[in-house]
Structures are given as structure tokens and as C-alpha cells.
MIBA-255494 format. One record per residue: residue in three letters; x, y, z of N, C-alpha, C in turn. Coordinates in steps of 0.02 Angstrom, whole numbers, plus 50000, padded with zeros to 5 digits. Layout:
BEGIN
ALAXYZXYZXYZ;...
// end
This chain:
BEGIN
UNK511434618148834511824623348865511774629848825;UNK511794629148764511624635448721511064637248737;UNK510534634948750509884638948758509924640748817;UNK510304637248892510444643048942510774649148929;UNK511344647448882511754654048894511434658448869;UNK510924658748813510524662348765510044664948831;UNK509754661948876509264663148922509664666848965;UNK510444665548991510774669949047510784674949015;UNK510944675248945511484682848911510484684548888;UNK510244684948909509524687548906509244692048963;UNK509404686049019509214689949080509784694649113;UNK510414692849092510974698349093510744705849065;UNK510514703448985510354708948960509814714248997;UNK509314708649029508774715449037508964717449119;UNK509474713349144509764716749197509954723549187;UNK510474724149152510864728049116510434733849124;UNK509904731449066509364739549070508904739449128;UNK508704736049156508404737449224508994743149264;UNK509474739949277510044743749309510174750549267;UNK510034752649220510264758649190509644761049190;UNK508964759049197508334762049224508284765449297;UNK508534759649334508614763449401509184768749395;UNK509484768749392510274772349371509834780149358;UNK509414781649295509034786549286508594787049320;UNK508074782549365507824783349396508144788249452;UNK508604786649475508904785649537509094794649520;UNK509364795049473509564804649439508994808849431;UNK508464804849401507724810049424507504811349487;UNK507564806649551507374809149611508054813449631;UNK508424814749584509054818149646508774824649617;UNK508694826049562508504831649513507964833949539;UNK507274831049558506884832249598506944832449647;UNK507324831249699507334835149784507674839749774;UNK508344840849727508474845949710507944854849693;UNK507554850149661506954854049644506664858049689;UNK506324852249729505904853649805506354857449846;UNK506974856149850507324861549904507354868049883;UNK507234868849814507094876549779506644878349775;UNK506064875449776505454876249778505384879949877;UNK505674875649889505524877949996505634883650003;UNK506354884149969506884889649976506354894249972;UNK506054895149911505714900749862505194899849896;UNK504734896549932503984896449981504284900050039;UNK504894899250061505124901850136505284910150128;UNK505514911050060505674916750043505034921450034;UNK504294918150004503904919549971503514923550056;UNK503664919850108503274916850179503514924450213;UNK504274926750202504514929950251504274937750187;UNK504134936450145503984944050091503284945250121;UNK502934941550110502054939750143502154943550221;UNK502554941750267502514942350326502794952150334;UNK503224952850277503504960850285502984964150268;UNK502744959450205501874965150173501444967850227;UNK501234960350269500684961950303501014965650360;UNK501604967550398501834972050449501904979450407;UNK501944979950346501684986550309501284987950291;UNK500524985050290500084984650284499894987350341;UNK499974983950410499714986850482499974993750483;UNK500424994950465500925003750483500445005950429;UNK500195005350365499825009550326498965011850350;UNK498755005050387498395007150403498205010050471;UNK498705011450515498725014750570498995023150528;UNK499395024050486499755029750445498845032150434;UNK498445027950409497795031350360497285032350424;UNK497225031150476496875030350524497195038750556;UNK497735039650573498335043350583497815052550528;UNK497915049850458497775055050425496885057350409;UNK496735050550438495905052250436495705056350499;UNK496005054450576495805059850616496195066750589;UNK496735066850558497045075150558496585078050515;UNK496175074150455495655077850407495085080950453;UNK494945075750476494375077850552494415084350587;UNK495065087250587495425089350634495265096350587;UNK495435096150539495665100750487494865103250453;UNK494615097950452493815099750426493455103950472;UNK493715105050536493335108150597493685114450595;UNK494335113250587494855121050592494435126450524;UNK494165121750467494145125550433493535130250426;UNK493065125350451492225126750453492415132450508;UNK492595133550561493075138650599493215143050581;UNK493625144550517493875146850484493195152850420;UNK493025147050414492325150550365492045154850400;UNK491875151750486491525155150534491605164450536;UNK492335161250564492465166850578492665172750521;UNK492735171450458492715174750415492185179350378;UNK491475173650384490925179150384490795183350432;UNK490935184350493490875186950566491245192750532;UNK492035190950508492315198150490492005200450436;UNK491655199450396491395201450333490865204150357;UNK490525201650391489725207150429490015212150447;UNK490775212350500491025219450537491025221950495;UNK491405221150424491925226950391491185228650366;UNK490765227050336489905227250328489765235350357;UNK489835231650425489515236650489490015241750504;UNK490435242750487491015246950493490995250150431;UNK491005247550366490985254350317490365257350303;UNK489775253750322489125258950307489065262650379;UNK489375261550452489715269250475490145271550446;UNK490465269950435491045276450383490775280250343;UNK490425277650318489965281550237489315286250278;UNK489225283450346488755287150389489015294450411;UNK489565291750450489925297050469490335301850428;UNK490385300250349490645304250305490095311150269;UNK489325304950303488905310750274488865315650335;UNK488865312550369488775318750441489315322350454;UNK489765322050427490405326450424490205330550376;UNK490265330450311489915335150267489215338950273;UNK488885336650325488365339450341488255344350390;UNK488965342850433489235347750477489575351350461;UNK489755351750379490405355150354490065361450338;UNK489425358750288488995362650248488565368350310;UNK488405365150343487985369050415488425375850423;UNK488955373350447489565375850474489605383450424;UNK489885379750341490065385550303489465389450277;UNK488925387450296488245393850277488235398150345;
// end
């Protein structure tokens, strides 16, 4: 009988720690779904940041599409701009060498005049 009870209070014993194995076992999976539901949380969170990027992403690149025709726009106004600026630069050209024409022929009519 002693060597049963030695054999029960044996297999009691490693009951004991089997049961306080699962016991921790049993606290690591709670600790870990704990985990995983923070982990989701933070993928769902991660999912809906991803999803705002790429709808600001589309507005940036309609915004740059937006500012590439106004450059277009602006590159033509300006060449325009050049255009018509040498055009005035030939007049004022053609306008002061008459002036300087007609300044001599005024003095030349002055001089006529006063002999």
C-alpha cells in the first residue's frame, strides 16, 4: 500500500503541475488573442490610413494634372508675350529713327527758312 500511495501522491503530483501548466498555458492564449485583437485593431487602422493616402494621392494627382495644363497655358501666354514685345520694340525702333528723321528735317527747314 505504501508504494501505491507513493505512486498516487506521484501521479497527484504531476497532476498538480500538468494542471498549473495548462493554467499558464491557458493565460498565454488569452494574452495572445488579446494580442491579435490589437494587432487587427492596428491592421484595420493601418487599412483605413492606406485607403485616405491613396484618395489623396488621386486629388494630388488630378491637383498636378490641374497645374500642368495651367503651365501649358501660361507657357503660350508668355511666348505671346515675348511676341508681342519684340513687335513693340521694332515700332518704338521705327518710330524713333522717324523722330530723329523728322527732327533733321525740321532743322533743315529751320536753317532754309532763316538764310
Amino acid at each position: 500500500m505504501d508504494e501505491t500511495n507513493q505512486l498516487l501522491t506521484a501521479i497527484l503530483g504531476r497532476l498538480d503541475e500538468m494542471g498549473a501548466d495548462i493554467k499558464s498555458i491557458k493565460s498565454d492564449i488569452k494574452v495572445m488573442k488579446a494580442d491579435i485583437d490589437v494587432l487587427k485593431s492596428d491592421v484595420a487602422v493601418l487599412r483605413a490610413d492606406v485607403d485616405i493616402l491613396k484618395a489623396d494621392v488621386a486629388v494630388l494627382k488630378t491637383d498636378v494634372a490641374v497645374l500642368k495644363a495651367d503651365v501649358a497655358v501660361m507657357k503660350g501666354d508668355i511666348a505671346e508675350i515675348k511676341e508681342t514685345q519684340t513687335r513693340h520694340e521694332r515700332i518704338l525702333e521705327l518710330l524713333s529713327i522717324k523722330s530723329i528723321d523728322h527732327e533733321a528735317s525740321i532743322r533743315d527747314i529751320r536753317k532754309s527758312h532763316d538764310s
